[in-house]
C-alpha positions in Angstrom: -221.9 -25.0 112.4 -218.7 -22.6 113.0 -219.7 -18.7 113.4 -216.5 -17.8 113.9 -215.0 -14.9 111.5 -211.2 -14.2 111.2 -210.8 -10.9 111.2 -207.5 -8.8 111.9 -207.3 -7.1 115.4 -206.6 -3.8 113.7 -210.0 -4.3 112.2 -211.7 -4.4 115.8 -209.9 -2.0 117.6 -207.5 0.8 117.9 -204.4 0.9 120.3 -204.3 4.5 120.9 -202.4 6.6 123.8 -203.3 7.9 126.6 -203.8 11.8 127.7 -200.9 13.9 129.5 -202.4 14.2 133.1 -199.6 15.3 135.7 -200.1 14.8 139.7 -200.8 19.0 139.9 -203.5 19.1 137.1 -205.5 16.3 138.8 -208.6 17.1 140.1 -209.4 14.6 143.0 -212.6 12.9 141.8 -215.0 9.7 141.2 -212.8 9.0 138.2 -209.5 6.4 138.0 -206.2 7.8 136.4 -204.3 4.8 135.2 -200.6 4.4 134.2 -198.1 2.0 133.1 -198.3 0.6 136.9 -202.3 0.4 137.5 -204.5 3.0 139.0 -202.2 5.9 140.2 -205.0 8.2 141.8 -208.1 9.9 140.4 -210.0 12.8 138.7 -213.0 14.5 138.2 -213.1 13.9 134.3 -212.5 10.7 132.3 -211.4 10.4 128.8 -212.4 7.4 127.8 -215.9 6.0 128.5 -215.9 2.6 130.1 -215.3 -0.6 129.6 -211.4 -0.8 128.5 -208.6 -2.4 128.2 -204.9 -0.4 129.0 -201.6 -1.9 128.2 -198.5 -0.2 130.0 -195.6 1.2 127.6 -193.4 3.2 130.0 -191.8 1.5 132.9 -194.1 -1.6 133.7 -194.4 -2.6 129.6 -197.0 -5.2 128.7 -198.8 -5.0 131.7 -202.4 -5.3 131.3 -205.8 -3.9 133.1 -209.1 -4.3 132.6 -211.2 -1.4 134.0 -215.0 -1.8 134.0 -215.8 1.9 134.1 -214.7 4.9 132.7 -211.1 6.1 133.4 -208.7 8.7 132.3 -205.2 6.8 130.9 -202.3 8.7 131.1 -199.6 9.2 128.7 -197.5 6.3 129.8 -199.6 3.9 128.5 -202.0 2.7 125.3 -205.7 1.6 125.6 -207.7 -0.4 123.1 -210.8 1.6 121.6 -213.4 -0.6 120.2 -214.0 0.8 116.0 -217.9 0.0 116.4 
């Protein structure tokens, strides 16, 4: 019995961008800032609630991370936001 359902993966999920977060408006903290290059320091806020999936646009293009808890992505790269 096949449960499968083909579905488009714009009908699952968002690629949006990430936030505008320079070096000088981070405040140190429990959160991880991520970039096109992986996690570039941290901050005391997060903009997207955990888990996620980040795909690098600027510099390091195409690379991939998986982050299991919530995280702040910077401009330099897209994350996937689930539509349900």
């Amino acid at each position: 019995m096949n449960t499968w359902v083909k579905k488009k993966l714009g009908e699952l999920v968002t690629l949006e961008y990430g936030k505008s977060l320079t070096t000088e408006k981070r405040i140190t903290g429990q959160y991880p800032v991520y970039g096109s290059s992986g996690n570039v320091g941290s901050h005391s806020d997060y903009l997207v609630k955990c888990p996620g999936i980040i795909i690098g646009r600027k510099d390091s293009v195409g690379e991939i991370y998986y982050i299991k808890n919530n995280y702040y992505p910077i401009d330099t790269v897209y994350f996937i936001r689930n539509k349900n």
